[in-house]
C-alpha positions as CSV (number, residue, x, y, z in Angstrom):
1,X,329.9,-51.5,147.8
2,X,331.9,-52.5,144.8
3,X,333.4,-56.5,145.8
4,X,336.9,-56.5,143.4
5,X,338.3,-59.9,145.1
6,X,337.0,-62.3,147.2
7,X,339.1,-65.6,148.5
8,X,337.5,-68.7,149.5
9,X,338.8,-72.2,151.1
10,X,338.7,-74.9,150.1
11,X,339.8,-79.0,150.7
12,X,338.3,-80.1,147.3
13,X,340.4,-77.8,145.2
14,X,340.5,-80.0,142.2
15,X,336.6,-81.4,142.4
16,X,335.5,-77.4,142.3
17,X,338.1,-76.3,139.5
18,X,336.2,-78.9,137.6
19,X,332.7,-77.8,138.8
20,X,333.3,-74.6,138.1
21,X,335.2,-74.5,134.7
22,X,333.1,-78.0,133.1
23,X,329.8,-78.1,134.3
24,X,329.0,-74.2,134.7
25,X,331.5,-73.3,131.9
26,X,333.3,-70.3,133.5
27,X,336.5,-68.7,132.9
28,X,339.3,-70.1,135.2
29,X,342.4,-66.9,134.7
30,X,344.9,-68.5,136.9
31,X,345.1,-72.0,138.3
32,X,347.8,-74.1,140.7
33,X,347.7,-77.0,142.7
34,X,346.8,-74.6,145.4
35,X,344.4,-72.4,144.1
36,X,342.3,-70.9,141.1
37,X,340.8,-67.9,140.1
38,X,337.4,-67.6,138.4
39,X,336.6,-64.7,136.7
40,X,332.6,-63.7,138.0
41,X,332.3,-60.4,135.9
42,X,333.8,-57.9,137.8
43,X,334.9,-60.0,140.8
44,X,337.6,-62.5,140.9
45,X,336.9,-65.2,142.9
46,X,339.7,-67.2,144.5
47,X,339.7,-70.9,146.0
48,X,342.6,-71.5,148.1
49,X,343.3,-75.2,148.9
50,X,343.1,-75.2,152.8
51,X,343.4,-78.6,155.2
52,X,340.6,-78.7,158.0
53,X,338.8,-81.5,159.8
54,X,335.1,-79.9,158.3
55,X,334.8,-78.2,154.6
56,X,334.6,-74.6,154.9
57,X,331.2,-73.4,152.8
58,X,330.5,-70.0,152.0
59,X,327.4,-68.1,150.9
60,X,328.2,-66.4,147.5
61,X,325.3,-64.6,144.9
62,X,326.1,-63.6,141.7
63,X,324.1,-60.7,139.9
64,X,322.4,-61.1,136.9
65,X,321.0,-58.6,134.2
66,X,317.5,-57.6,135.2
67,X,315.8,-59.1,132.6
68,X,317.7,-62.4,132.2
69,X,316.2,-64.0,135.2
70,X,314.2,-66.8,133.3
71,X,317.1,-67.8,130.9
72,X,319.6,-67.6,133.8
73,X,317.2,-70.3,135.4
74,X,317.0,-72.6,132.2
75,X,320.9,-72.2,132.1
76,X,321.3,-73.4,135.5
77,X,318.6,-75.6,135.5
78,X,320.4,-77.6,132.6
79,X,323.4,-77.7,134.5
80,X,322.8,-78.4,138.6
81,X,320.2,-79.5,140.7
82,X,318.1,-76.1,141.9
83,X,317.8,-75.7,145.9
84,X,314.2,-76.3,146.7
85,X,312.6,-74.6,149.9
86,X,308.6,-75.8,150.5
87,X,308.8,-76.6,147.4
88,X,309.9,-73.4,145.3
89,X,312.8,-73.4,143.2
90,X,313.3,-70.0,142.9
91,X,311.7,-66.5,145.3
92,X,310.9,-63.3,144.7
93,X,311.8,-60.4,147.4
94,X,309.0,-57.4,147.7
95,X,311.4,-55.7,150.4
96,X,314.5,-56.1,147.9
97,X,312.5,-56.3,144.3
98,X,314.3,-59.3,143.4
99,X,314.7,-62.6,142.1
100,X,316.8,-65.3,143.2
101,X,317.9,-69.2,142.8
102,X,319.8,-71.0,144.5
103,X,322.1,-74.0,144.0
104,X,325.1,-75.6,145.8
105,X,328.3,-76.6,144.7
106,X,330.7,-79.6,145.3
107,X,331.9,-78.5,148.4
108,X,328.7,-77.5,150.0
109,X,328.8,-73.5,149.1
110,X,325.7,-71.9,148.8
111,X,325.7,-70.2,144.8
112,X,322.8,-67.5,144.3
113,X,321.9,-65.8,141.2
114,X,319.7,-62.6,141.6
115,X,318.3,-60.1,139.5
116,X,317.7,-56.6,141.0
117,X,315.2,-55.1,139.5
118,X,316.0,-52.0,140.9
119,X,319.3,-52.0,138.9
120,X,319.5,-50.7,134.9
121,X,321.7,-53.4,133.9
122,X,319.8,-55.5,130.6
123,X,321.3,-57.4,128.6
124,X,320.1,-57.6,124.8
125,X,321.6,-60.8,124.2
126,X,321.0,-64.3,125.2
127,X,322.4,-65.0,128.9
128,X,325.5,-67.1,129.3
129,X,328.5,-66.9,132.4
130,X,329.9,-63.8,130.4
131,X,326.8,-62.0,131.6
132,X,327.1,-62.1,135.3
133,X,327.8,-59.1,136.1
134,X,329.7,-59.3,139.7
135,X,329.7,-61.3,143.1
136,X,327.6,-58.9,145.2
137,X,327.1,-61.1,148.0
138,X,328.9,-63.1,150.9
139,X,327.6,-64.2,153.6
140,X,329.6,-63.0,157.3
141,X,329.0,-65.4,160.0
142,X,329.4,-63.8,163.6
143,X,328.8,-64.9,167.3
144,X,327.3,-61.6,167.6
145,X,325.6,-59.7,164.8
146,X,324.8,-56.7,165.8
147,X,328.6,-55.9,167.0
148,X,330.0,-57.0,163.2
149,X,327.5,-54.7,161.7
150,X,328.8,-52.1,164.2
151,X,332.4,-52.9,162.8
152,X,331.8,-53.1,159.5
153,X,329.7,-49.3,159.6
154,X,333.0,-47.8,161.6
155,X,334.6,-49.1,158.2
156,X,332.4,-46.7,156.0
157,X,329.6,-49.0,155.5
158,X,326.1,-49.0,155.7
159,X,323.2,-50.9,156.9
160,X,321.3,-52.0,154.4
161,X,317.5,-52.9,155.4
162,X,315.8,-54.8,158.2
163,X,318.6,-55.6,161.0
164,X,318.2,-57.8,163.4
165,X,319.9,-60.0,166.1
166,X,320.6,-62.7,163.4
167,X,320.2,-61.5,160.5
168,X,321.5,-58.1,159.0
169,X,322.7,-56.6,155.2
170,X,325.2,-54.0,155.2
171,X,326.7,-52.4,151.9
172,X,324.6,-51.7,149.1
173,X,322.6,-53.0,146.1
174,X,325.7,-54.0,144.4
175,X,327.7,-55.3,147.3
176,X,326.1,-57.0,150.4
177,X,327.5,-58.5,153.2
178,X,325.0,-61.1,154.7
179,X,325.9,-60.9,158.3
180,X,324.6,-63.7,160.3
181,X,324.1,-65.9,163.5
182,X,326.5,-69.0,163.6
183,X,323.7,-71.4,163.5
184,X,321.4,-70.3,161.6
185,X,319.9,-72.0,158.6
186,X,320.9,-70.6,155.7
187,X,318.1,-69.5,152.9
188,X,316.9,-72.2,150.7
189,X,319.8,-74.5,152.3
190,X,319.6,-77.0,155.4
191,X,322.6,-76.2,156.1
192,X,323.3,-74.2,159.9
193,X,325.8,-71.2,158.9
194,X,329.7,-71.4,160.8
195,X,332.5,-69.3,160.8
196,X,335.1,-70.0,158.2
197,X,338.4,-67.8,157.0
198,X,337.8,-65.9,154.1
199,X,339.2,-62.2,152.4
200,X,337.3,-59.9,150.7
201,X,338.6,-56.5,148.7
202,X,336.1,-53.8,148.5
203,X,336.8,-50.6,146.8
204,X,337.5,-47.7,148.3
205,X,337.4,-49.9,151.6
206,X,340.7,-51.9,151.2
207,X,340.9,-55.8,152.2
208,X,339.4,-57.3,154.8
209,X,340.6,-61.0,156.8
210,X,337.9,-62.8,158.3
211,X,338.1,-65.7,160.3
């Protein structure tokens, strides 16, 4: 599952433009008092200014090369304050052979960088924001789980792993999404997951409106 676009909202357009462009040093291709775009490898990723009561926050990861797991760290390391959880700053998946990290930007979103090790991707070269390769995860919130992941298979889908009543990821090594219980804590986060708008273009698939 192959993410192309995925839109996000926002009420702190300006404070993330800056987040996102000065402190992590990404590429913003397109930017209006209403929204930029960030260029995550393959994926644009849009934030659309948006006024609600609460601040919408997602759940986004970003792959890495393989290898680059340990520089990607120091890099982000030098840059934002890592999520902790009992105190790790960073976990290792058997089920997925993976790395991650996770971090949190101005407006609450939940940023994670893994490395599937599964995945022939290298890189030669020391790692920087031009090396992330795509965004191959968001996070779905549902009321019900199981009938989402029921949804999103009638779209051509797959499961993808373990499934359960609150917890359950369909796609594919390089495109997940994360379905979840409203409620639920998200990983590495204290935060409980809720249900905010977002759009997502998959190829092959076409674009799906949540929320």
């Amino acid at each position: 599952m192959m993410i192309e676009e995925l839109q996000l909202y926002t009420t702190r357009l300006e404070e993330l433009e800056h987040f996102y462009s000065g402190t992590l040093g990404m590429e913003v291709s397109y930017a209006t008092d209403q929204a930029f775009h960030l260029q995550v490898g393959s994926t644009r990723m849009i934030f659309k200014q948006c006024e609600t009561e609460h601040e919408p926050f997602y759940h986004v990861a970003w792959m890495i090369p393989t290898n680059q797991f340990k520089q990607a760290k120091r890099w982000a390391t030098s840059r934002v304050t890592l999520s902790r959880d009992e105190g790790r700053d960073e976990t290792y998946s058997s089920n997925w052979d993976s790395h991650s990290l996770y971090f949190e930007d101005p407006a609450g979103n939940i940023i994670e960088l893994i490395a599937h090790h599964r995945i022939q991707n290298e890189s030669a070269h020391d790692f920087s924001t031009s090396d992330i390769v795509q965004v191959c995860e968001i996070g779905l919130v549902s009321d019900d789980v199981l009938s989402t992941v029921n949804e999103l298979q009638q779209m051509g889908l797959t499961r993808w792993g373990e499934v359960s009543e609150t917890f359950a990821p369909v796609g594919d090594v390089h495109g997940l999404f994360i379905v979840v219980k409203k409620e639920r804590t998200w990983f590495f986060s204290t935060q409980k997951a809720q249900i905010y708008p977002l759009e997502v273009s998959i190829h092959g698939v076409g674009k799906l409106r949540i929320g």
